[in-house]
C-alpha positions in Angstrom: -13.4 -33.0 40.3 -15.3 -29.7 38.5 -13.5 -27.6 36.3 -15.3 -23.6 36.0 -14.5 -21.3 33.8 -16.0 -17.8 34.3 -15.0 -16.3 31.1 -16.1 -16.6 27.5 -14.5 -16.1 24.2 -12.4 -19.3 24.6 -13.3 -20.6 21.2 -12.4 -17.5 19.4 -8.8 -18.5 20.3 -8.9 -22.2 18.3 -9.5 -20.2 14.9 -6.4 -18.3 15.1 -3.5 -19.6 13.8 -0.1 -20.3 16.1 0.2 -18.9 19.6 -3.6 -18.2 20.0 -4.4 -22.0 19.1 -1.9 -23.4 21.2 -3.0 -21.9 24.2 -6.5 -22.4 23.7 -5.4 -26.9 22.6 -3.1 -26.7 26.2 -5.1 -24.6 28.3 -8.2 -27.5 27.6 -6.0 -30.2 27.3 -4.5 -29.5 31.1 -8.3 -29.2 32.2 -9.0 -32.0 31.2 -6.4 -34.1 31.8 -6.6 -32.2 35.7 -10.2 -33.5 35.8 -9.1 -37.5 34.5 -5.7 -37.1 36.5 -6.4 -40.4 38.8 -7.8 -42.4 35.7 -5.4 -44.6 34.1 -5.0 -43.3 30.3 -6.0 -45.7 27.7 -2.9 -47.5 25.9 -2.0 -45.0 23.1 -4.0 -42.3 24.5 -1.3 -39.7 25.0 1.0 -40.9 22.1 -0.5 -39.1 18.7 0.4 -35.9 16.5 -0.7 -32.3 17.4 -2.4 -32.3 14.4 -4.4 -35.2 12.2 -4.6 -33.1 9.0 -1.5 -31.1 9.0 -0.5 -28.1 6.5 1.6 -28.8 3.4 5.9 -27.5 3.4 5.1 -28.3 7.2 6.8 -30.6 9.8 4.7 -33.7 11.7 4.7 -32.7 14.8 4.3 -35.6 17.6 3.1 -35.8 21.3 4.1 -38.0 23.8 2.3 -36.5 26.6 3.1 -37.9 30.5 5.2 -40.6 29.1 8.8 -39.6 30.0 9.6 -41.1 26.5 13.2 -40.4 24.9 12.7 -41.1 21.7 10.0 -42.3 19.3 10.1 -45.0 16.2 7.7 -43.7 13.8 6.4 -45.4 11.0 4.5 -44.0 8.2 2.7 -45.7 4.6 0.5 -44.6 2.4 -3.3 -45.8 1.9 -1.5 -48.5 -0.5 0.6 -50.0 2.5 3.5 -48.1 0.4 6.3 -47.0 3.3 6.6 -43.2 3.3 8.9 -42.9 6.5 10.6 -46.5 7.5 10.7 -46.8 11.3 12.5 -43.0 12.2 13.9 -42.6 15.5 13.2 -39.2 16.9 14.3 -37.7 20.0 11.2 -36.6 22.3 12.4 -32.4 23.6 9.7 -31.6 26.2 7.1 -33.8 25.5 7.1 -32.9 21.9 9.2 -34.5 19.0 8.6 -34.0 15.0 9.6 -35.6 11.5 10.0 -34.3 8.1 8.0 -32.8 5.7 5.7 -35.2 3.7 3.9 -34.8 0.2 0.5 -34.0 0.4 -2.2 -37.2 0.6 -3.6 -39.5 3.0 -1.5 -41.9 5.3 -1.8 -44.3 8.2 0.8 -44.0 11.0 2.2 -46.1 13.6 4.3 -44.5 16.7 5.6 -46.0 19.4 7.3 -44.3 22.6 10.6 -45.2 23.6 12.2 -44.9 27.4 15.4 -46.4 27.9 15.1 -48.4 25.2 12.1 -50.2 26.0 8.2 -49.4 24.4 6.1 -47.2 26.7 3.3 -46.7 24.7 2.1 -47.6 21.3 -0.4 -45.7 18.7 -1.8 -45.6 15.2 -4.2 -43.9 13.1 -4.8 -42.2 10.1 -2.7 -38.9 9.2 -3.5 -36.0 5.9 -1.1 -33.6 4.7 -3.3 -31.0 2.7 -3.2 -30.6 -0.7 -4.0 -27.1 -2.4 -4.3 -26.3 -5.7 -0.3 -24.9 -7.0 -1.5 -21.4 -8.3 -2.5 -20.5 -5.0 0.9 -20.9 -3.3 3.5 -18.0 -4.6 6.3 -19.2 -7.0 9.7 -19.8 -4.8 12.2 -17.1 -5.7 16.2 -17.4 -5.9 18.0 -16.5 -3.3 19.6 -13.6 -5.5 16.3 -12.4 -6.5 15.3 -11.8 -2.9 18.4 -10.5 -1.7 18.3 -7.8 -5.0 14.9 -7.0 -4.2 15.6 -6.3 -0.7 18.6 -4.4 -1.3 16.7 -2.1 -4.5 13.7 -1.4 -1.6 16.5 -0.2 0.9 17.0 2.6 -1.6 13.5 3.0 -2.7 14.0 1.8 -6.2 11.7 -1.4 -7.1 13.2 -4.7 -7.8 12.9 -4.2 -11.6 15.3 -1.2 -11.4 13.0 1.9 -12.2 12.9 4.4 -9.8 10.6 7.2 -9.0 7.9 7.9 -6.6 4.9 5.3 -6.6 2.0 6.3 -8.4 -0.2 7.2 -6.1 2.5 9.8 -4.2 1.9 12.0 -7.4 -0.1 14.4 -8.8 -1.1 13.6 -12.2 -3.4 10.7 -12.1 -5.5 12.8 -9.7 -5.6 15.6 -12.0 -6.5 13.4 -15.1 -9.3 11.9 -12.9 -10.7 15.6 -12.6 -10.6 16.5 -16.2 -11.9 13.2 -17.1 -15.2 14.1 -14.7 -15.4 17.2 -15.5 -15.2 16.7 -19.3 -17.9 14.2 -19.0 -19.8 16.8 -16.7 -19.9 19.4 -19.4 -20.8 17.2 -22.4 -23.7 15.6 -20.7 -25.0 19.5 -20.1 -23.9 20.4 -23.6 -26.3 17.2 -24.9 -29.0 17.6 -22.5 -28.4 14.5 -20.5 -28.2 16.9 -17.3 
């Protein structure tokens, strides 16, 4: 089988972020798995998460691609062997399940793909959550904080209660900003600086 594409850009779309990368990781991952379609897949080779190094705060996402699984058992442990996530059973929606958030580090996985009850596929490998340094991510605010805020910017006042135009919406800082040139203007002529 060939597979042609007669357009170009298509890598533009895996630096994006949500929609545009998913279409570019299924629109190459039906290709391809249209050009291997009468090749038996390799034990494992369809049951892995969407992502090795996955984003902190965010759910492991799992595929279990052309398996008609139900459900999977995943297990997760640290480096150490420690157990993170004990043998979860997830249900499979699609061909897609996912599991909790976990704290950022390195881990090994082990999933395997349930149908009926019985295994239909078995895989393991390694598994990141980034870490990031904790002054880059915003502070989480109360729940009353944000609703306040919201609620203050509905009537154009700011969340600390002043009200008034914002600065740049008046006149005066414009004005100083001319005096302030043309005062320097005039004493660089008055001192010969011209």
């Amino acid at each position: 089988r060939w597979a042609l594409a007669l357009a170009d850009g298509f890598w533009q779309w895996s630096f994006r972020e949500g929609a545009g990368r998913v279409t570019y990781q299924r629109l190459w991952a039906a290709v391809a798995g249209w050009l291997v379609q009468e090749r038996p897949l390799a034990e494992g080779g369809a049951l892995r998460p969407t992502r090795r190094v996955a984003a902190r705060g965010e759910q492991l996402r799992w595929v279990a691609a052309g398996l008609a699984a139900d459900s999977l058992a995943v297990r997760i442990r640290t480096e150490k062997g420690e157990a993170v996530l004990d043998t979860t059973v997830v249900a499979v929606r699609g061909d897609t399940a996912a599991t909790r958030v976990l704290p950022p580090g390195h881990y090994r996985y082990e999933v395997r793909a349930l149908r009926g009850g019985r295994e239909a596929a078995r895989s393991a490998g390694p598994l990141t959550v980034e870490s990031y340094s904790p002054e880059f991510a915003r502070p989480a605010a109360r729940l009353e904080q944000l609703a306040r805020g919201t609620a203050a910017a509905a009537r154009g006042v700011d969340a600390c209660g002043a009200g008034g135009r914002p600065l740049h919406a008046t006149a005066w800082p414009y004005l100083l900003l001319v005096l302030l040139v043309t005062t320097e203007w005039v004493l660089r002529r008055r001192w010969g600086l011209r």
